[in-house]
N, C-alpha and C positions, 0 to 999 in steps of 0.2 A: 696683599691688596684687599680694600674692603668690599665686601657689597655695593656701596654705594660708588666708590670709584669705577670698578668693575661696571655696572649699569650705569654710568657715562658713558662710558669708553664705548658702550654695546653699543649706546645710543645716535652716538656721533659717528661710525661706523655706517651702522642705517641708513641715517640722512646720507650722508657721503655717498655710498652705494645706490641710495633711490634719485640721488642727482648726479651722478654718471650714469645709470642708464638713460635716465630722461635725455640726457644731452645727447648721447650715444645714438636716443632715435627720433630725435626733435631734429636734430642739426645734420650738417654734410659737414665730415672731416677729411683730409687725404688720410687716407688706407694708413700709412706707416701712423698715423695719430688713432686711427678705430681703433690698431692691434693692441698699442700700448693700452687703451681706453680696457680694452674688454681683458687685457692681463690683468689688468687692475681691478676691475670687478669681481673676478676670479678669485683675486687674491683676497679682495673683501669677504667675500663668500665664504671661502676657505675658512680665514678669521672667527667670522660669526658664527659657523658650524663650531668651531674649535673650542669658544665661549661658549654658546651653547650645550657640550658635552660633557668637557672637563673639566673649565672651570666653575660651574655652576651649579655640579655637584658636589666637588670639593666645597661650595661654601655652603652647600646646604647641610653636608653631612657632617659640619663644623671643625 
């Protein structure tokens, strides 16, 4: 994967993640749509740590 691919992918991630929370704490969901909402965040999170670590220093250190 490139560099450049790679910081897409962070990026769309992001946005995604900064518009489920917003929705998460703008809006009223039923409960069984919050838990999915904030599994999903979680999992975003996860991801971004995940980029953030490995992958991007595998591409620094070429």
């Amino acid at each position: 994967m490139s560099t450049e691919e790679l910081n897409k992918m962070i990026a769309v991630k992001k946005m995604d993640l900064e518009e489920c929370e917003q929705e998460l704490h703008n809006r009223y969901y039923p409960s069984v749509v919050r838990v999915a909402m904030m599994r999903y965040i979680s999992e975003l999170r996860h991801q971004l740590e995940m980029f953030n670590s490995d992958d991007l220093k595998k591409i620094e250190n070429g």
